[in-house]
Every structure is written in structure tokens, then in C-alpha cells.
C-alpha positions in Angstrom: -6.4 16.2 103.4 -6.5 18.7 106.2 -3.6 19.2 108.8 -5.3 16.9 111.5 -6.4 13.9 109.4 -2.4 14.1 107.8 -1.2 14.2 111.5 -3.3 11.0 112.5 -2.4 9.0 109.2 1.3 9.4 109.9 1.2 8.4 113.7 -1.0 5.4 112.9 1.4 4.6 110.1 3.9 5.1 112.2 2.8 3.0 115.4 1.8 0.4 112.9 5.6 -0.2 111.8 6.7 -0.6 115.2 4.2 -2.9 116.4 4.9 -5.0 113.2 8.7 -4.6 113.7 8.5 -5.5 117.2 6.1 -8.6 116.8 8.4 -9.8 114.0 11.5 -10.0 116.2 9.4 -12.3 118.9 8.3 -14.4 115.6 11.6 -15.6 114.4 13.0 -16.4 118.3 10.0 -17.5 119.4 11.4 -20.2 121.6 14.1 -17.8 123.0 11.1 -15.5 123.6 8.9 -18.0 125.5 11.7 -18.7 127.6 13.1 -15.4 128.7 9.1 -14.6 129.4 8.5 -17.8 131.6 12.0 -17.2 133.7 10.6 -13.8 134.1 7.4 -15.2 135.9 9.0 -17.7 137.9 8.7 -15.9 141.2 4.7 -15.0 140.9 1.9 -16.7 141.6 0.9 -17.6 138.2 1.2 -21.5 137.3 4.0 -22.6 135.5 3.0 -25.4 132.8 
């Protein structure tokens, strides 16, 4: 494995653990989550359900 294709392996390995980590987090307070996001929107445009 040359220098470059160890390089890419470890940052996708790396981003890959975050984005799992962090989606993770949301999935066990998902209700929490939802609300935090829809108070957050409450002064746009966008229609609240």
C-alpha cells in the first residue's frame, strides 16, 4: 500500500467514525433531537407540521 492510498484509508476511516458517532447520539434522543431542530426553525418560512 503506497503512502497516498494509506493516507486516504485512514481519513475515510476516520470521517466514517465520526459520522457514525455523531448519527448515533441523534438515534438514542431522537425526540429531544426533533425538538431542539423544530424550535430552531420556528422563525423561517418553512411550515411547521
Amino acid at each position: 500500500m503506497t503512502n497516498p492510498q494509506l493516507a486516504h484509508l485512514i481519513l475515510r476511516l476516520g470521517l466514517g467514525v465520526n459520522m457514525l458517532m455523531h448519527g448515533l447520539t441523534r438515534v438514542f434522543n431522537l425526540s429531544g433531537f426533533a425538538e431542539k431542530m423544530a424550535a430552531g426553525f420556528t422563525e423561517t418560512v418553512l411550515p411547521y407540521p
